[in-house]
C-alpha positions in Angstrom: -6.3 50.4 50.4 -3.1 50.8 51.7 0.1 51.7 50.0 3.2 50.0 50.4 6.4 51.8 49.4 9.2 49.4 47.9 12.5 50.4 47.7 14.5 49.3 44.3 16.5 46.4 44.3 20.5 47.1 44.9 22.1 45.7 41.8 26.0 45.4 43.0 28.5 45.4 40.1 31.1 42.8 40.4 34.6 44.4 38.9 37.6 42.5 38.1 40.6 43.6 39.6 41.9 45.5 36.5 38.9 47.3 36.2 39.2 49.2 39.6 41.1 52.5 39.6 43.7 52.7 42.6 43.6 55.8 44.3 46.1 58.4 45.3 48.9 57.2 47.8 47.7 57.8 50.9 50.1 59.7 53.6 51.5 56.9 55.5 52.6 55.2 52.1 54.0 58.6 50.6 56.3 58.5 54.2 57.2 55.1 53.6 58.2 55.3 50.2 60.2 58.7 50.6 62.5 57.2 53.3 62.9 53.9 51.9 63.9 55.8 48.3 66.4 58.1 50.9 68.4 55.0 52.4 68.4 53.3 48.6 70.1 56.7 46.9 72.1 57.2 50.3 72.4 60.4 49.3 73.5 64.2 51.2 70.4 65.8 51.0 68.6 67.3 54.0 65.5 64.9 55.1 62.2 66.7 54.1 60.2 67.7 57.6 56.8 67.2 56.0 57.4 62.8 56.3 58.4 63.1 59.6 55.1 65.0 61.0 53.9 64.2 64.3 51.5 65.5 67.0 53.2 68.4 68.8 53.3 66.6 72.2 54.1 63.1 73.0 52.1 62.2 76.6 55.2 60.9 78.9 53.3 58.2 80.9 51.9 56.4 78.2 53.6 53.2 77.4 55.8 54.7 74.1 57.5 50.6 74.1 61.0 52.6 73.9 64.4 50.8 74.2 66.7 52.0 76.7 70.0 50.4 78.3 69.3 48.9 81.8 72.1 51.1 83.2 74.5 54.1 81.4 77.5 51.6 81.3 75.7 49.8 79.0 74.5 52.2 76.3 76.5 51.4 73.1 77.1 55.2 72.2 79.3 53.9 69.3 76.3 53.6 67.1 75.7 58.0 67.8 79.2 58.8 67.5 80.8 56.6 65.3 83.8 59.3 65.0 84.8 59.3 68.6 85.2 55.0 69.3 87.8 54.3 71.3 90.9 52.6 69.1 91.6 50.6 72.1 90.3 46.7 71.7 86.8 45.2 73.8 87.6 44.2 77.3 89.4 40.8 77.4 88.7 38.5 80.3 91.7 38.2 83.2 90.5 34.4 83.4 90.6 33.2 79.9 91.9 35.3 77.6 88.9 35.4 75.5 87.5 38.6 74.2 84.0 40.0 76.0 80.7 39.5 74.7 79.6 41.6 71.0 77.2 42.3 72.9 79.9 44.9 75.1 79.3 48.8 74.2 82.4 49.7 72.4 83.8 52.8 74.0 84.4 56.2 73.3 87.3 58.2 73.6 84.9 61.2 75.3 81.7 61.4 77.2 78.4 62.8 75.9 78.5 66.2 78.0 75.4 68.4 76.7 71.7 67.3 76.4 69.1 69.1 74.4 65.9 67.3 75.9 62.9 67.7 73.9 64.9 68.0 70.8 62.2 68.4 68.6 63.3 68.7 65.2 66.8 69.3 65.8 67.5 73.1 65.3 69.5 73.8 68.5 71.5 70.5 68.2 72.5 71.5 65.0 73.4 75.0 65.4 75.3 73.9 68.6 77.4 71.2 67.1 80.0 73.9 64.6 79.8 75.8 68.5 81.1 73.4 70.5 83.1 70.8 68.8 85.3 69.1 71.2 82.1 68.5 72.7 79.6 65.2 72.7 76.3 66.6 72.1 73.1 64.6 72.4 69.3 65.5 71.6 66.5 63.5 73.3 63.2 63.3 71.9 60.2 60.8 73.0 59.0 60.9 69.0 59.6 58.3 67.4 58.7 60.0 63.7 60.7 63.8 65.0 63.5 61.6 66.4 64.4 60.1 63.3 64.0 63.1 61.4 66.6 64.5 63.9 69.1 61.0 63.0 69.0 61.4 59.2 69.4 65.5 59.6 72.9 64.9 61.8 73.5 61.9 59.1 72.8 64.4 55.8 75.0 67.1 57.4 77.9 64.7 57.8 78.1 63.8 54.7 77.9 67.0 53.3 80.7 68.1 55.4 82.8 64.5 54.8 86.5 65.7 55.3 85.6 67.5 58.3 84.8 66.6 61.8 81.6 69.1 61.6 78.5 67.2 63.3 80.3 64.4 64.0 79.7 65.3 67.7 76.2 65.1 67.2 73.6 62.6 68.1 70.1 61.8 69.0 68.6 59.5 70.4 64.4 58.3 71.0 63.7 58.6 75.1 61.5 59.1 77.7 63.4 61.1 80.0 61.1 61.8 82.2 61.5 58.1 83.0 65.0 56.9 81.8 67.0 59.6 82.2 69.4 58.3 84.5 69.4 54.7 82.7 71.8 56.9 80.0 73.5 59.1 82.1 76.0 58.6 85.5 76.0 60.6 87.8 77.6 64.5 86.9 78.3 63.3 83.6 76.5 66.4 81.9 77.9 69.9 81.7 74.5 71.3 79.8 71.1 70.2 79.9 68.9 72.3 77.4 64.8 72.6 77.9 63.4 74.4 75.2 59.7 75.3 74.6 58.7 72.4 77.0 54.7 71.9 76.6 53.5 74.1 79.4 50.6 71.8 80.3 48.2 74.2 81.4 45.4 72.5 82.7 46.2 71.9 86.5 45.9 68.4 86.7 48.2 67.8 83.8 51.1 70.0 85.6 52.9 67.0 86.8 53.2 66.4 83.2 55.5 69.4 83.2 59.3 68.8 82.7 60.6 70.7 85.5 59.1 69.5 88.9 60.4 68.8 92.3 61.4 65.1 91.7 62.4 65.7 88.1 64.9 68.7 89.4 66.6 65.9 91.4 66.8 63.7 88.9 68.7 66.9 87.1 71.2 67.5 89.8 72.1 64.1 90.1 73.1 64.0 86.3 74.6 67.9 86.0 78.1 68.0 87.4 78.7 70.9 89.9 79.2 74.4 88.1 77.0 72.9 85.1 73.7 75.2 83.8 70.4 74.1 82.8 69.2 76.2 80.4 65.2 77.0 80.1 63.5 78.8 77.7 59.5 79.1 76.6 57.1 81.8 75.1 54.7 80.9 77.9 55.3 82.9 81.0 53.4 80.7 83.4 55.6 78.0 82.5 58.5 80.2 82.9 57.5 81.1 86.2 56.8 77.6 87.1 60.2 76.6 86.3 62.1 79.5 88.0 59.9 79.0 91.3 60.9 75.0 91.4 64.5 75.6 90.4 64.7 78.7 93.0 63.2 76.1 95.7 66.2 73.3 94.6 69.0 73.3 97.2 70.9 71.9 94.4 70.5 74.6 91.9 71.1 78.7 92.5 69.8 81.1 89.3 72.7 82.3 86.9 72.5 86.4 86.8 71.6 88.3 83.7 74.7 89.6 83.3 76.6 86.0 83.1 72.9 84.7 80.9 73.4 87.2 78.4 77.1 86.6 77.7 76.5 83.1 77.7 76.4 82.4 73.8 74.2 79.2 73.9 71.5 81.7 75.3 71.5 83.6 71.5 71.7 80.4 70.2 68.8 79.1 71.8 66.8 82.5 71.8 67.1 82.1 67.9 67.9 78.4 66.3 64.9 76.2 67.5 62.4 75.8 65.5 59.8 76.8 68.0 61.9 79.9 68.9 61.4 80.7 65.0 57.7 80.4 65.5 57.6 82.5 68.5 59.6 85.3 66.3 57.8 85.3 63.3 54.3 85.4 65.6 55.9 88.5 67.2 56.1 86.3 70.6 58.2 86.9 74.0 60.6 84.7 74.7 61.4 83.7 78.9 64.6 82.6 79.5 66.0 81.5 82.7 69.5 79.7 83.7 70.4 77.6 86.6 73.8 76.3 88.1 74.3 73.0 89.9 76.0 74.0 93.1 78.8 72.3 94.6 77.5 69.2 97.3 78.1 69.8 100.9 81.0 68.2 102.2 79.2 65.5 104.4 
């Protein structure tokens, strides 16, 4: 005869509500409630790094649903650098006398001149700021979590300084600029453009992910004004070649000598303040660095 094997009955326990433990708060809801407790107490203290973790790399042709001004002359900058508004009043229209649209960017009495692209979490922007004061400063990062850690950093510090004008000239905004760079800059409006620690992409068919390539190099020259330096820097020496070989082949660019690099002092900044640059020293790492001055156009 054969034998049949029956499994036991499953005998589900119906629970009321009350009787269910809730568990821990998972990390998404700890993030939530930390900066929601941050804009209620609207206090000076430093934002915490460890709710504003994201992957290291952001890919840059992925659809990131970013908000960017359809041209630089209508970026509202006012919101960045709330300090430096022009006291002058909105356009009025010649025909009516009627005040322009709210919808106007309020000016400002200076330009933004220097871009740290790739920002990450801020560390050069920062260090720069006390450095160069009289100067609009503006970090660009594609993620969205690291880019707002950046906004409440610069926010923290100026309130910490109130009385001052420290960090007032700094800013940062969420971008793709490998996209929409020249949607927020006109054309030789930057003295500085910073690339620090890019991703080096090494697989060679992610390459034309790279930050420094043949059309993106234009993209540079038309946005650094004649006599401005892009600064690179990375700990992979690949990628440093990379960028010195596509720079080198730029008619618009000519490589700054040692000599004038190691006076520069963004370069010590740089070598030292980013947060990747920290990693690099405390891993014992080599650090590339390479600078690169926009050229003057030819006269035709």
């Amino acid at each position: 005869m054969s034998r049949f094997l029956f499994s036991k009955p499953r005998v589900t326990a119906l629970l009321c509500p009350s009787t269910i433990m809730a568990g821990p708060p998972n990390k998404r809801q700890k993030r939530e409630e930390y900066k929601t407790s941050q804009r209620e107490d609207g206090t000076a203290e430093l934002p915490k790094k460890k709710f504003y973790r994201q992957r290291a790399h952001a890919n840059p042709f992925s659809d990131h649903q970013l908000t960017y001004p359809i041209s630089p002359d209508h970026m509202d900058w006012a919101e960045y650098y709330p300090a430096f508004i022009s006291p002058e009043p909105n356009p009025v229209s010649e025909s009516t006398a009627v005040p322009a649209a709210p919808s106007t960017p309020k000016k400002l009495t200076r330009q933004v001149e220097v871009a740290d692209i790739g920002c990450g979490f801020g560390g050069l922007l920062v260090s720069l700021a006390p450095e160069l004061p009289d100067t609009l400063l503006l970090g660009m990062e594609i993620r969205a979590q690291v880019a707002e850690y950046v906004q409440e950093r610069v926010k923290a510090l100026r309130v910490q300084n109130s009385g001052t004008e420290l960090y007032q000239n700094a800013g940062c905004v969420r971008a793709n600029t490998m996209k929409f760079l020249p949607n927020f800059f006109n054309k030789s409006q930057l003295s500085k453009i910073f690339l620090c620690f890019p991703d080096p992409h090494f697989k060679a068919r992610k390459h034309k992910a790279r930050i420094v390539s043949t059309t993106l190099n234009s993209e540079y020259a038309y946005v650094v004004r004649p006599g401005g330096i892009v600064y690179t820097i990375t700990d992979v020496e690949d990628l440093h070649n990379w960028m010195v070989s596509h720079f080198d082949a730029h008619l618009s660019f000519e490589r700054v000598s040692e000599e004038e690099q190691e006076a520069d002092k963004c370069v010590a900044i740089m070598r030292t303040e980013t947060e990747e640059g920290k990693k690099v020293e405390r891993n014992k790492g080599k650090k590339f660095v390479a600078l690169f001055r926009r050229i003057e156009n030819p006269p035709w």
